[in-house]
CHARMM-style PDB file with segment names, atoms N, HN, CA, C and O in Angstrom:
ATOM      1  N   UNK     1     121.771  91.218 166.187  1.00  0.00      PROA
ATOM      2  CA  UNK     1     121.020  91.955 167.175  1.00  0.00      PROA
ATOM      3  C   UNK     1     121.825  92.076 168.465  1.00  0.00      PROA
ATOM      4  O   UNK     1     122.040  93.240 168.802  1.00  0.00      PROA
ATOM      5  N   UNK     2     122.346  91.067 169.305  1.00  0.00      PROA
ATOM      6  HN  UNK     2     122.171  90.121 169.030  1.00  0.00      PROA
ATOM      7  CA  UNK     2     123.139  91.304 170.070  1.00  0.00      PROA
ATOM      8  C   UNK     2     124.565  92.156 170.241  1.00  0.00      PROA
ATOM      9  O   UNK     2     124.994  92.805 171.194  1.00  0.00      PROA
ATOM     10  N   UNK     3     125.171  91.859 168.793  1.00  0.00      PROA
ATOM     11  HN  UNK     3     124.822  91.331 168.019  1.00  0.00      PROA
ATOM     12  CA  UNK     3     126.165  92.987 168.316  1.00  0.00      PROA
ATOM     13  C   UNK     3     125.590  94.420 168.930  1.00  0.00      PROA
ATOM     14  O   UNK     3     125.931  94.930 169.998  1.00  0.00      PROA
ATOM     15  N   UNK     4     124.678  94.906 168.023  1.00  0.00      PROA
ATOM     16  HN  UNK     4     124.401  94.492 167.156  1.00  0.00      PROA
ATOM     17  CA  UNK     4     123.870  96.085 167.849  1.00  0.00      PROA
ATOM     18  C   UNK     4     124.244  96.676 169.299  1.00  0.00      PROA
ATOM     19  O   UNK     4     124.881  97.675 169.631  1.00  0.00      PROA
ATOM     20  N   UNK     5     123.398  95.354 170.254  1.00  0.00      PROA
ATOM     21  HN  UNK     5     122.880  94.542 169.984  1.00  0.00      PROA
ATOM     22  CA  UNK     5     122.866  95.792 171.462  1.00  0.00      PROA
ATOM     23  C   UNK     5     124.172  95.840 172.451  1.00  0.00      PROA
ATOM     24  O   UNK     5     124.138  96.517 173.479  1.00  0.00      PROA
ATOM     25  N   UNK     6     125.316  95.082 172.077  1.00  0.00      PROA
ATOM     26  HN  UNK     6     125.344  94.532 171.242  1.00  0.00      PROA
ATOM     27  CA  UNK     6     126.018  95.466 172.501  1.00  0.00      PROA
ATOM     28  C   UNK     6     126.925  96.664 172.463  1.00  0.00      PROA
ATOM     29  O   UNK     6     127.718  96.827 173.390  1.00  0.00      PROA
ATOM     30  N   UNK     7     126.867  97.607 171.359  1.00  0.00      PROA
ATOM     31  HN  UNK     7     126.223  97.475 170.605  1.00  0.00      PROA
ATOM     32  CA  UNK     7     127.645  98.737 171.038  1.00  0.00      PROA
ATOM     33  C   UNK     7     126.974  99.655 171.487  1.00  0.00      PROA
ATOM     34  O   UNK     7     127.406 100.785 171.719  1.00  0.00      PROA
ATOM     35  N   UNK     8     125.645  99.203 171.687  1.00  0.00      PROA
ATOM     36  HN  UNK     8     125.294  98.286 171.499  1.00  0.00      PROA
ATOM     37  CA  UNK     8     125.071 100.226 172.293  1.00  0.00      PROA
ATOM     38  C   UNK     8     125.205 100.961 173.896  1.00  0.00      PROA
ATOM     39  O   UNK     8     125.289 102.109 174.331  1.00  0.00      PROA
ATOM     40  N   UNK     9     125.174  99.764 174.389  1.00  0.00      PROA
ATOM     41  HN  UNK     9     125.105  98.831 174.036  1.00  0.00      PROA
ATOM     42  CA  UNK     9     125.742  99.669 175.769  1.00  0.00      PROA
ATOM     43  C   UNK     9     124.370  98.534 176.325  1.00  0.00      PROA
ATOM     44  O   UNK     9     124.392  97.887 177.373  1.00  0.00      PROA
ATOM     45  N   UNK    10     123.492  98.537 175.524  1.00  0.00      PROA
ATOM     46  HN  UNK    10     123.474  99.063 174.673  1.00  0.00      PROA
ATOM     47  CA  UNK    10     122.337  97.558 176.591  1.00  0.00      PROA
ATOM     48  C   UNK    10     122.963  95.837 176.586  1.00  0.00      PROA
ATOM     49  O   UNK    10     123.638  95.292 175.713  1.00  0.00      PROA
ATOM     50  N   UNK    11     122.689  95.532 177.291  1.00  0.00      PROA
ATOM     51  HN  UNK    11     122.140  95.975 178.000  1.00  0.00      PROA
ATOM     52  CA  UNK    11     123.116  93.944 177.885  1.00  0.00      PROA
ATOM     53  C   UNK    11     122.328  92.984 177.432  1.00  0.00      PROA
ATOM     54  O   UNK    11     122.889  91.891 177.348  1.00  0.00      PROA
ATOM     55  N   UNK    12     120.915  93.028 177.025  1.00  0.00      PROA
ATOM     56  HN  UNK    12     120.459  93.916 177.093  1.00  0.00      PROA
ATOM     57  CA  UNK    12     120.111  92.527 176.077  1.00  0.00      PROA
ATOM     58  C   UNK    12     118.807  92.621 175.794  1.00  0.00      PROA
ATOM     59  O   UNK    12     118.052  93.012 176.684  1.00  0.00      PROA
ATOM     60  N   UNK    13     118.302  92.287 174.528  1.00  0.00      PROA
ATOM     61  HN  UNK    13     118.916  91.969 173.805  1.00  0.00      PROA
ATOM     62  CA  UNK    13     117.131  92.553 174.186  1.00  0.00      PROA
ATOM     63  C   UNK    13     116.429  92.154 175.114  1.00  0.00      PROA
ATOM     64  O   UNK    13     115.882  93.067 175.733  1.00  0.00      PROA
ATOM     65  N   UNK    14     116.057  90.328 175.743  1.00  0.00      PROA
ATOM     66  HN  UNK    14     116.501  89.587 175.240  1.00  0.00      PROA
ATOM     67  CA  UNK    14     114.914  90.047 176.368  1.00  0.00      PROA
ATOM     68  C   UNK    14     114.737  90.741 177.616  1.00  0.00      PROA
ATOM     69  O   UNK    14     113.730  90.669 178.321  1.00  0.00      PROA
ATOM     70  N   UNK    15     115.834  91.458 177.865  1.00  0.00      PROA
ATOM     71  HN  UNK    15     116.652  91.516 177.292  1.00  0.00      PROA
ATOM     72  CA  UNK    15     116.052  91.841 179.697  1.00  0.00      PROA
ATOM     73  C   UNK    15     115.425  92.943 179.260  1.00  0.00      PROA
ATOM     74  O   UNK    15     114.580  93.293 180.084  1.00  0.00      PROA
ATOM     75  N   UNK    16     115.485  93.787 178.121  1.00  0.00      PROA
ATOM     76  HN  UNK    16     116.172  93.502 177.452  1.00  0.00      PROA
ATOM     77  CA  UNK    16     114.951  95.465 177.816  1.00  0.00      PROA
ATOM     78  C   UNK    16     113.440  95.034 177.665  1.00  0.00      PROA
ATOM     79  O   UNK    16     112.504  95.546 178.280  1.00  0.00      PROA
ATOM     80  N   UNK    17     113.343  93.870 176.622  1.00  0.00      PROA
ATOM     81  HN  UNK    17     114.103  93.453 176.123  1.00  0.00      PROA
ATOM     82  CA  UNK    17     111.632  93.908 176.585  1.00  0.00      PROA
ATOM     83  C   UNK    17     110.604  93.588 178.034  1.00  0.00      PROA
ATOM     84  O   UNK    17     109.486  93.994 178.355  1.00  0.00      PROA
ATOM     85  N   UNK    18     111.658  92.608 178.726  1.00  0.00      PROA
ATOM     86  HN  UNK    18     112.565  92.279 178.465  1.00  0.00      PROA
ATOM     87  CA  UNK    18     111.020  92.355 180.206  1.00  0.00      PROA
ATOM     88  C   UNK    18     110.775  93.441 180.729  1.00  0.00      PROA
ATOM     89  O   UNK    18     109.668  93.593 181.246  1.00  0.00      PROA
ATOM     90  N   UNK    19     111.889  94.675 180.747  1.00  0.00      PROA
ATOM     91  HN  UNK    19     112.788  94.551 180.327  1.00  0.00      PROA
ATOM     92  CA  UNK    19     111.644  95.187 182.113  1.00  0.00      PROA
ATOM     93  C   UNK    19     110.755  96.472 181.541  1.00  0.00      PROA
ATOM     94  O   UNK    19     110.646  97.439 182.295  1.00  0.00      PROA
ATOM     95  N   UNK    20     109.955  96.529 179.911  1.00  0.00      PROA
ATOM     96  HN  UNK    20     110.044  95.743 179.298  1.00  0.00      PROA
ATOM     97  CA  UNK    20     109.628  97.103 179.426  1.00  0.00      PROA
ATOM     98  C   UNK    20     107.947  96.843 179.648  1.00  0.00      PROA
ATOM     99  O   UNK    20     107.107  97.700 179.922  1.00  0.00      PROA
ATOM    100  N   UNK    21     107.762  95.546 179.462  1.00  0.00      PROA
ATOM    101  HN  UNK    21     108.444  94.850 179.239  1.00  0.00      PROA
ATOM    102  CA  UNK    21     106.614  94.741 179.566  1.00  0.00      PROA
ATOM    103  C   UNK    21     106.539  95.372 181.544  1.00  0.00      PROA
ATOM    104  O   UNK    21     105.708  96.183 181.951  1.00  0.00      PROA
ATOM    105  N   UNK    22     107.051  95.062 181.954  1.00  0.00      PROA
ATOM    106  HN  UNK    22     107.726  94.403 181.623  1.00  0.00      PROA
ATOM    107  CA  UNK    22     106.671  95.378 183.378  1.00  0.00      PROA
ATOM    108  C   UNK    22     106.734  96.574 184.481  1.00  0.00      PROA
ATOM    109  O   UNK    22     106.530  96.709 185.687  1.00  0.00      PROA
ATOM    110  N   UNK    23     107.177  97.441 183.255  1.00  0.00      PROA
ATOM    111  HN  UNK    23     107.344  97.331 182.275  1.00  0.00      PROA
ATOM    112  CA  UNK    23     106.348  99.021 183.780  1.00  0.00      PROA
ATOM    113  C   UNK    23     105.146  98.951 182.833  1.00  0.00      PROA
ATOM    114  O   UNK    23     104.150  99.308 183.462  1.00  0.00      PROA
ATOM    115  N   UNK    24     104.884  98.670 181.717  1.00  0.00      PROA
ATOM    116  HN  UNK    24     105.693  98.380 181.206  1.00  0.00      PROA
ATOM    117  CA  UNK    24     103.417  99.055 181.071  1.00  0.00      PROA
ATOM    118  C   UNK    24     102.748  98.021 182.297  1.00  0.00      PROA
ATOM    119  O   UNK    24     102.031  98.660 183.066  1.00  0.00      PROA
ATOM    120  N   UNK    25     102.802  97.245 182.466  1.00  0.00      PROA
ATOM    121  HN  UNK    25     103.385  96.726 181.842  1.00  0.00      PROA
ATOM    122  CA  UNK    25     102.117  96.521 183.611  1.00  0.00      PROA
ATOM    123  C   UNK    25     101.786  97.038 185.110  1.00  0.00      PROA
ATOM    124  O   UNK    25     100.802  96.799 185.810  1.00  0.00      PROA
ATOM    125  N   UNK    26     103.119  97.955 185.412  1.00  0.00      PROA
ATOM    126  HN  UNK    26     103.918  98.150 184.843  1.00  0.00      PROA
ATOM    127  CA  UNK    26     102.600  98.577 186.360  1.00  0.00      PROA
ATOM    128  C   UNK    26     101.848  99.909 185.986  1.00  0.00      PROA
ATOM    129  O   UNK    26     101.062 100.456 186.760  1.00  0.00      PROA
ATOM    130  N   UNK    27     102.044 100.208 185.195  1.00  0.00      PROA
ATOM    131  HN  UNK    27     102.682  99.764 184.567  1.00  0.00      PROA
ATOM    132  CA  UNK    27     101.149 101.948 184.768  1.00  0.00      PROA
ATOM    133  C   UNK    27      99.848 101.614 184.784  1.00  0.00      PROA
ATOM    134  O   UNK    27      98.971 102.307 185.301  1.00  0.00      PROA
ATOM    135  N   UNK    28      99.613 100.179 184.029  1.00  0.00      PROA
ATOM    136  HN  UNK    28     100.325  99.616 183.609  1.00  0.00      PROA
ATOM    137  CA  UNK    28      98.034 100.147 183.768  1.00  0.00      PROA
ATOM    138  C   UNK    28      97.418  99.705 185.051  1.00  0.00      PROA
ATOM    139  O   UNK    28      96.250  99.994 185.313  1.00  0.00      PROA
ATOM    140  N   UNK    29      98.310  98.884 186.007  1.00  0.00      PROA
ATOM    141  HN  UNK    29      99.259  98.649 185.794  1.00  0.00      PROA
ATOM    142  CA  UNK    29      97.600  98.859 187.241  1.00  0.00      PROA
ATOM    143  C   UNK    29      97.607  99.583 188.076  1.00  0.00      PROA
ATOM    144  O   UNK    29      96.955  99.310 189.084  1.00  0.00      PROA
ATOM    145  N   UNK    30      98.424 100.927 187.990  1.00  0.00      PROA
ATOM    146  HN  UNK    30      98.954 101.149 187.171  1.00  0.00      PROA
ATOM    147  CA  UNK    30      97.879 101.776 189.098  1.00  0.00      PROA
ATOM    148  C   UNK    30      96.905 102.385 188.531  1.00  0.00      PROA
ATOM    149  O   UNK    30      96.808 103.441 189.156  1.00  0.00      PROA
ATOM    150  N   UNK    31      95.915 102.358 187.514  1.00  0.00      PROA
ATOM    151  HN  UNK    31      95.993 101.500 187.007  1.00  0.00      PROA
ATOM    152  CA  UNK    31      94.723 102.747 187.141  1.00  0.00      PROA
ATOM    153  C   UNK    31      93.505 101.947 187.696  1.00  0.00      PROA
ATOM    154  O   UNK    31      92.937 101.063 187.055  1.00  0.00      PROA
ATOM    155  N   UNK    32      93.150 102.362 189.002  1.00  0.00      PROA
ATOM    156  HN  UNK    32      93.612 103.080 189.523  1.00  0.00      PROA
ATOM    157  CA  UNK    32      91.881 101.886 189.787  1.00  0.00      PROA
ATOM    158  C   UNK    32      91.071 100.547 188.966  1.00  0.00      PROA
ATOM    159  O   UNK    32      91.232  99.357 189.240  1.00  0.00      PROA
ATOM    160  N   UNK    33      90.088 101.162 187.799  1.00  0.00      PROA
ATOM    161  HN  UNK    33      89.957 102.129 187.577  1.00  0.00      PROA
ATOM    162  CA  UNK    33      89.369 100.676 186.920  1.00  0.00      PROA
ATOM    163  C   UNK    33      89.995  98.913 186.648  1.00  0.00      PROA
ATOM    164  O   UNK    33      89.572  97.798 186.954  1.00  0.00      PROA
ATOM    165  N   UNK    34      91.218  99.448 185.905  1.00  0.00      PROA
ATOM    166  HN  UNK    34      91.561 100.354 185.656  1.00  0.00      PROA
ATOM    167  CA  UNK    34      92.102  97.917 185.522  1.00  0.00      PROA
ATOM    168  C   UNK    34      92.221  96.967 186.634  1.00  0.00      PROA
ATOM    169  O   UNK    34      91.661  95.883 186.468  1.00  0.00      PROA
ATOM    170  N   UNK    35      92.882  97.178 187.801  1.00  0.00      PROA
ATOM    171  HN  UNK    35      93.337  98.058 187.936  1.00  0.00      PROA
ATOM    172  CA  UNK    35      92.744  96.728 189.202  1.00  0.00      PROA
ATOM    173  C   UNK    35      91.582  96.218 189.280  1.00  0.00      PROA
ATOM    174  O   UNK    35      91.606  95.078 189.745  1.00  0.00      PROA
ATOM    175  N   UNK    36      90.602  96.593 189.018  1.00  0.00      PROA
ATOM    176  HN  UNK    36      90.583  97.519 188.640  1.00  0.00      PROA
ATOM    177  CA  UNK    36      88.887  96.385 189.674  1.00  0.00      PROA
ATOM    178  C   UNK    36      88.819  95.191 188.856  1.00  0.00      PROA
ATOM    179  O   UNK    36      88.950  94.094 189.399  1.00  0.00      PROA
ATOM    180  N   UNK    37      88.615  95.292 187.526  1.00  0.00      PROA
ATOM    181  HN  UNK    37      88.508  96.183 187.084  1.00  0.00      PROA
ATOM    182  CA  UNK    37      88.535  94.674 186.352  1.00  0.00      PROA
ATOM    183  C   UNK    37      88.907  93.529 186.480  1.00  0.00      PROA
ATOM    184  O   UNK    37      88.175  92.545 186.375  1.00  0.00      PROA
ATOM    185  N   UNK    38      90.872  93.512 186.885  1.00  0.00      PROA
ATOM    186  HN  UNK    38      91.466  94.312 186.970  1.00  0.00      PROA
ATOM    187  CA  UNK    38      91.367  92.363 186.681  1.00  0.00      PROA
ATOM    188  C   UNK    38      90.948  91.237 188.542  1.00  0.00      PROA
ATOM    189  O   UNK    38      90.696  90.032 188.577  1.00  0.00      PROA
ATOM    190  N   UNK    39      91.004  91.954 189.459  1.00  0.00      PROA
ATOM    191  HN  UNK    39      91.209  92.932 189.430  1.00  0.00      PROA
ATOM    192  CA  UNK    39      90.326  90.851 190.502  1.00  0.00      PROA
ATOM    193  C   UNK    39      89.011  90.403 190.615  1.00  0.00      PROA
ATOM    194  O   UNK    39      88.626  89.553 191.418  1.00  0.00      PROA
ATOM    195  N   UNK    40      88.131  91.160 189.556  1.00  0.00      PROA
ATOM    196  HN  UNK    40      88.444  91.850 188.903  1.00  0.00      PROA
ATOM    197  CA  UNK    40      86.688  90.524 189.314  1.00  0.00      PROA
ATOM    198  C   UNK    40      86.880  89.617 188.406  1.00  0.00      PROA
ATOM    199  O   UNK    40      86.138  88.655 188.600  1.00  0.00      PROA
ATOM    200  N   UNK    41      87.390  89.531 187.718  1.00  0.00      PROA
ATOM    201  HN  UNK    41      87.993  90.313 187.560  1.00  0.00      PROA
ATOM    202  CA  UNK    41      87.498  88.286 186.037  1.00  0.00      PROA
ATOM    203  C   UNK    41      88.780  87.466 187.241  1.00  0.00      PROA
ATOM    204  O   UNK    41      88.730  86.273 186.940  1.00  0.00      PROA
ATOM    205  N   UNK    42      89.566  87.599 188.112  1.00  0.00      PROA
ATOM    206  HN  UNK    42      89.607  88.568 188.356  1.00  0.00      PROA
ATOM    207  CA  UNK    42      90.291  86.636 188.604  1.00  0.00      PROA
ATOM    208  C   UNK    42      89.465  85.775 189.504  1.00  0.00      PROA
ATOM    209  O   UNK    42      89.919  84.665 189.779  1.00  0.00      PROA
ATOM    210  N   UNK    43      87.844  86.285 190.198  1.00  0.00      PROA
ATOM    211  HN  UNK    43      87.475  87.187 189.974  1.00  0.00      PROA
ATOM    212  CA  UNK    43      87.090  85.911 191.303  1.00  0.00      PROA
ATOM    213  C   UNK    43      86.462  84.779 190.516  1.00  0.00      PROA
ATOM    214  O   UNK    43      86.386  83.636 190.966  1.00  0.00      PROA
ATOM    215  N   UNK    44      85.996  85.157 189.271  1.00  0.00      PROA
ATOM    216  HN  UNK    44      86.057  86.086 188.906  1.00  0.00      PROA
ATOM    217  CA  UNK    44      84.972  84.307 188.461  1.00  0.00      PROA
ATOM    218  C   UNK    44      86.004  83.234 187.980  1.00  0.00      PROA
ATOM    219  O   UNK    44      85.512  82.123 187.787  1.00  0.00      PROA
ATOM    220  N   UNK    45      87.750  83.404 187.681  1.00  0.00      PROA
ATOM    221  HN  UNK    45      88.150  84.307 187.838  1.00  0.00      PROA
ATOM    222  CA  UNK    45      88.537  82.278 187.178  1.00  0.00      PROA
ATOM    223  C   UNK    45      88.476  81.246 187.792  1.00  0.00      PROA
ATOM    224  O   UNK    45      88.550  80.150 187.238  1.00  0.00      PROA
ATOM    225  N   UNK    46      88.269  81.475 189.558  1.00  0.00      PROA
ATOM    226  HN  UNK    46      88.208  82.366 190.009  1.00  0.00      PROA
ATOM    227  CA  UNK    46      88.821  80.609 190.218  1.00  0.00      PROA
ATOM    228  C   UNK    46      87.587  79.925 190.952  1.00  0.00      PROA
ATOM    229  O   UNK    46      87.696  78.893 191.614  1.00  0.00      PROA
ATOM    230  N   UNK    47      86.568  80.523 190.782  1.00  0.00      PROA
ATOM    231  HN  UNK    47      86.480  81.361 190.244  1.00  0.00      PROA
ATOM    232  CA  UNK    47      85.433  80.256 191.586  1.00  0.00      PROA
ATOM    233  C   UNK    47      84.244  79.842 191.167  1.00  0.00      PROA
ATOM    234  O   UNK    47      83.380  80.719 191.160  1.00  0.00      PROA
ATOM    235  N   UNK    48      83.795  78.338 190.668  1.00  0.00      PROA
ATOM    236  HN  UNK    48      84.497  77.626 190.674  1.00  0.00      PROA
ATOM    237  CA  UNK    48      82.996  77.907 190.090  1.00  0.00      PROA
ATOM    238  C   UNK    48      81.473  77.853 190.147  1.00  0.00      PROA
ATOM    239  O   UNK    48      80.683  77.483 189.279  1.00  0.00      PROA
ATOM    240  N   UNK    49      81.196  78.431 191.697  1.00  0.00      PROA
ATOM    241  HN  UNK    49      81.838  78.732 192.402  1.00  0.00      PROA
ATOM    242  CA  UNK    49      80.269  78.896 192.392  1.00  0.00      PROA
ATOM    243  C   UNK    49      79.733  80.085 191.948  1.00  0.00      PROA
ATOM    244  O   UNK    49      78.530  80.189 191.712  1.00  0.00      PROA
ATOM    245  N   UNK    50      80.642  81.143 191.790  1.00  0.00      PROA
ATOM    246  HN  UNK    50      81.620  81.059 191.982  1.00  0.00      PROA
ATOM    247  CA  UNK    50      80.820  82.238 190.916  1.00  0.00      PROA
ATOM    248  C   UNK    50      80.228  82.467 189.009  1.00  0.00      PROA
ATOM    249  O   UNK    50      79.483  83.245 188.414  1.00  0.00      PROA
ATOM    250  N   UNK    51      81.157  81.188 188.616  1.00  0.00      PROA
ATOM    251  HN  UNK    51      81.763  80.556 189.099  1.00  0.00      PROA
ATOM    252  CA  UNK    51      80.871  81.214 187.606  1.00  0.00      PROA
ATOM    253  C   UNK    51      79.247  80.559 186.977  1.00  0.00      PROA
ATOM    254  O   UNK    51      78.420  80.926 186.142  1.00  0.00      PROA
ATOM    255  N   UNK    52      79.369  79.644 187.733  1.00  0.00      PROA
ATOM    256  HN  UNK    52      80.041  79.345 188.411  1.00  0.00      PROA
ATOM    257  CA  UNK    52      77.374  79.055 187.893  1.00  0.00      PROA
ATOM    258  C   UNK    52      76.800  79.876 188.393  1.00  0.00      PROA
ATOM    259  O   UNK    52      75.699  79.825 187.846  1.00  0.00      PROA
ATOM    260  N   UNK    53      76.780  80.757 189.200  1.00  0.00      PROA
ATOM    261  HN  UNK    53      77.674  80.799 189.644  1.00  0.00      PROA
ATOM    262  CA  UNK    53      75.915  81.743 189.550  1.00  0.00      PROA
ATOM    263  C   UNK    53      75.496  83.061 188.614  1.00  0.00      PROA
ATOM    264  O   UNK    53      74.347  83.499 188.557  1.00  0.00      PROA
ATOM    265  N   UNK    54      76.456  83.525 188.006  1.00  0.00      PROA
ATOM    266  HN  UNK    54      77.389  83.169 188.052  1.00  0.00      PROA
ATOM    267  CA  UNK    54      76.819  84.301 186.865  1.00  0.00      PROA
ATOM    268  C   UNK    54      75.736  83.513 185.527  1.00  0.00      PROA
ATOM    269  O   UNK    54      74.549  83.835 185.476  1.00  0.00      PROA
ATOM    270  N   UNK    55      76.198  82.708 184.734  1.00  0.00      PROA
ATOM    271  HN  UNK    55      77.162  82.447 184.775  1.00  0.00      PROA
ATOM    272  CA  UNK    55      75.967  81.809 184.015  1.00  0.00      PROA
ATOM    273  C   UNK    55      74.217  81.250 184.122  1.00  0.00      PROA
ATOM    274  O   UNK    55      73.622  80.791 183.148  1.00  0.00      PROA
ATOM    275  N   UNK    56      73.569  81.415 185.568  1.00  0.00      PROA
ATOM    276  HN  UNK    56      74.053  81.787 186.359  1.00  0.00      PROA
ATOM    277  CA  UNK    56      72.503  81.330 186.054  1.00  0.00      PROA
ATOM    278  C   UNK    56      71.809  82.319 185.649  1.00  0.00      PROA
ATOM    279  O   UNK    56      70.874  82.190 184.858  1.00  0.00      PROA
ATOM    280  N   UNK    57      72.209  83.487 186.175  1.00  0.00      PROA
ATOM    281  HN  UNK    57      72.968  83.591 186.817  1.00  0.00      PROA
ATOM    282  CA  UNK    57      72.016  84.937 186.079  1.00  0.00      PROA
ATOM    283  C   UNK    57      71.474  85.191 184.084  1.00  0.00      PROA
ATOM    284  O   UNK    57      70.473  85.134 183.370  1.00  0.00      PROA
ATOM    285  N   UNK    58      72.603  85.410 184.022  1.00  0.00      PROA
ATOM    286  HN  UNK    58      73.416  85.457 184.603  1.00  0.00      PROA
ATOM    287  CA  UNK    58      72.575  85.561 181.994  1.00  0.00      PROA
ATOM    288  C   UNK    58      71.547  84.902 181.530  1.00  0.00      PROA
ATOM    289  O   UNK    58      70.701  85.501 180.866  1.00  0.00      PROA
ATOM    290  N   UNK    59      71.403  83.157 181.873  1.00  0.00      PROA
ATOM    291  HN  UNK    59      72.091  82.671 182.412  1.00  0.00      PROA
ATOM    292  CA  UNK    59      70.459  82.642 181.331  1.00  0.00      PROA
ATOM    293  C   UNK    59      68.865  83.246 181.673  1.00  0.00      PROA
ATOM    294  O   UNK    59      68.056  82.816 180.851  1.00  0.00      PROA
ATOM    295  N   UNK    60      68.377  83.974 182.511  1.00  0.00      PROA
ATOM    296  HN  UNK    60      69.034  84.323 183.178  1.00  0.00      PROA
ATOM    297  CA  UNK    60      67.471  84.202 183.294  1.00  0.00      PROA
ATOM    298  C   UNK    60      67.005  85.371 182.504  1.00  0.00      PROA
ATOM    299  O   UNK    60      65.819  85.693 182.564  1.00  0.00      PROA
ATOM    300  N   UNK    61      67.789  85.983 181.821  1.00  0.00      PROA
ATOM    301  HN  UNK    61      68.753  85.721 181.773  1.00  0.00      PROA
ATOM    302  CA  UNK    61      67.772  87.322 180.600  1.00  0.00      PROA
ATOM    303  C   UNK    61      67.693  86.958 179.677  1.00  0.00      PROA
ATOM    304  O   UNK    61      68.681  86.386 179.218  1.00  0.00      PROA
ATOM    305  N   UNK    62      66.198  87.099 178.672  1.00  0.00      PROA
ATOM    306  HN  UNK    62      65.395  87.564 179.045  1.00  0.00      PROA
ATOM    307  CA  UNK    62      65.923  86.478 177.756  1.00  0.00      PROA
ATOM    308  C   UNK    62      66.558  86.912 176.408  1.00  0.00      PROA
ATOM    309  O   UNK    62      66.554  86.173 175.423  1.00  0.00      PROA
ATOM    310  N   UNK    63      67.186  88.339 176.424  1.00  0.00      PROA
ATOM    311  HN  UNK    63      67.190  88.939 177.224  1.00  0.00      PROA
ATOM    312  CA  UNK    63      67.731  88.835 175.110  1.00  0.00      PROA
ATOM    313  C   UNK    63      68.615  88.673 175.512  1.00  0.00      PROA
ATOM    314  O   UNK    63      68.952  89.848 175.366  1.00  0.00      PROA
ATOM    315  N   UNK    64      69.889  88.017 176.195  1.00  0.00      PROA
ATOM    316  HN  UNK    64      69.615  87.062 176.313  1.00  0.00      PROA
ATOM    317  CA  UNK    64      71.340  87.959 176.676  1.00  0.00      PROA
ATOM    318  C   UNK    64      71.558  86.741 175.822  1.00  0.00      PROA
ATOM    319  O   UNK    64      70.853  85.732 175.820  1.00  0.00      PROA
ATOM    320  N   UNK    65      72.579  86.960 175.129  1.00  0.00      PROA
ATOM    321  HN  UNK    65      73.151  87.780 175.131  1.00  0.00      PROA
ATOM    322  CA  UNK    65      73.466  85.522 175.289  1.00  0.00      PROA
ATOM    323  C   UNK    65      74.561  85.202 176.337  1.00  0.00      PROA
ATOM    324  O   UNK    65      75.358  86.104 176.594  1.00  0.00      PROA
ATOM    325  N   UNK    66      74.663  84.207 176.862  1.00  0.00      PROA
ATOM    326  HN  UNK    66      74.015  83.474 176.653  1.00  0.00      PROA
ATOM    327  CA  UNK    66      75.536  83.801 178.295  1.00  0.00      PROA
ATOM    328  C   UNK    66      76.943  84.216 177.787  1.00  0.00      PROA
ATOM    329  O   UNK    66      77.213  83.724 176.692  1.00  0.00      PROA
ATOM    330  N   UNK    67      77.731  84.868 178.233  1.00  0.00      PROA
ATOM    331  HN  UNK    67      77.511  85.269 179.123  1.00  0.00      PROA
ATOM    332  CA  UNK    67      79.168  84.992 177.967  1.00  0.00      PROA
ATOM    333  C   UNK    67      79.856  84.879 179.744  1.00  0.00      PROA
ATOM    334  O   UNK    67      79.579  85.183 180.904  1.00  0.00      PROA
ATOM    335  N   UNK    68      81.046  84.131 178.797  1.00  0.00      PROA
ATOM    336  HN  UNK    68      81.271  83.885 177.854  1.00  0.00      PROA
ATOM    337  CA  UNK    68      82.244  83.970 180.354  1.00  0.00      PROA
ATOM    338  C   UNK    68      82.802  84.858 180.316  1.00  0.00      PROA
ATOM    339  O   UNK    68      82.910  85.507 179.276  1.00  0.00      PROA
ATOM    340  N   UNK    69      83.446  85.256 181.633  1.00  0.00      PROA
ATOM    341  HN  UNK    69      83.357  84.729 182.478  1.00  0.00      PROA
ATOM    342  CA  UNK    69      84.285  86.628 181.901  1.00  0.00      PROA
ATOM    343  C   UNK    69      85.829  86.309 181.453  1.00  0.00      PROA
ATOM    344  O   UNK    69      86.488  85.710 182.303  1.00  0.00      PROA
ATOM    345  N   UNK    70      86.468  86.626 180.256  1.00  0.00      PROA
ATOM    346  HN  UNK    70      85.933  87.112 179.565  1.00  0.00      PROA
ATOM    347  CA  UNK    70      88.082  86.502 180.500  1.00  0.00      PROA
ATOM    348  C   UNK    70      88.877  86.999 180.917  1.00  0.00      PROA
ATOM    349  O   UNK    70      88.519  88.148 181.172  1.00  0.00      PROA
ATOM    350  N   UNK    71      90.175  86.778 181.264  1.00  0.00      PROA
ATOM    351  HN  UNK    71      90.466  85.844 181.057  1.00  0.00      PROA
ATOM    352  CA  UNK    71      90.934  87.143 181.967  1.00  0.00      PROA
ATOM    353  C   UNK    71      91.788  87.507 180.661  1.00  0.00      PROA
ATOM    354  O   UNK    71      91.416  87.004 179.601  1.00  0.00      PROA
ATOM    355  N   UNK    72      92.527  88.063 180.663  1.00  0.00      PROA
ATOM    356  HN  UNK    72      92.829  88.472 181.524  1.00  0.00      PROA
ATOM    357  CA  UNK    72      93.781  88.319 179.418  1.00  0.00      PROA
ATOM    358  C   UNK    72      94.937  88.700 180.399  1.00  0.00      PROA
ATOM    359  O   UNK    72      94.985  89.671 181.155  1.00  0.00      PROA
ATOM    360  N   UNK    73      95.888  87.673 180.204  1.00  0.00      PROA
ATOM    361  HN  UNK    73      95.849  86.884 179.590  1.00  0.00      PROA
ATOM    362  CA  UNK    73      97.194  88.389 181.048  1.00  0.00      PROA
ATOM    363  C   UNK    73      98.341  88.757 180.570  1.00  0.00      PROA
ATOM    364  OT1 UNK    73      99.185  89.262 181.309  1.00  0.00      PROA
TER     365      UNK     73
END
């Protein structure tokens, strides 16, 4: 693989998949929605106040089952 990548002219795979991984990362965050998404599931990661309050909430809804908010990064 490095052969390959070297005849090719690229310098290496993990540096191509990095810097590959981190434009799809930026495309999807300049999409408002994703942005919104990901600092609301980051508010509830960090904030236990948040998450008991939430968790309060759900239980209080008798056809809900309680679910936590994930984060996927």
């Amino acid at each position: 693989m490095a052969k390959a990548t070297d005849e090719v002219g690229i310098s290496s795979v993990g540096c191509m998949a990095h810097t590959l991984q981190l434009s799809v990362k930026a495309g999807l965050e300049s999409q408002r929605a994703v942005t919104v998404c990901r600092r609301t599931a980051t508010h509830f990661s960090h904030s236990t106040l948040a998450k008991d309050r939430l968790l309060d909430i759900q239980r209080a809804i008798p056809a809900l089952t309680p679910h936590a908010i994930l984060q996927v990064r």
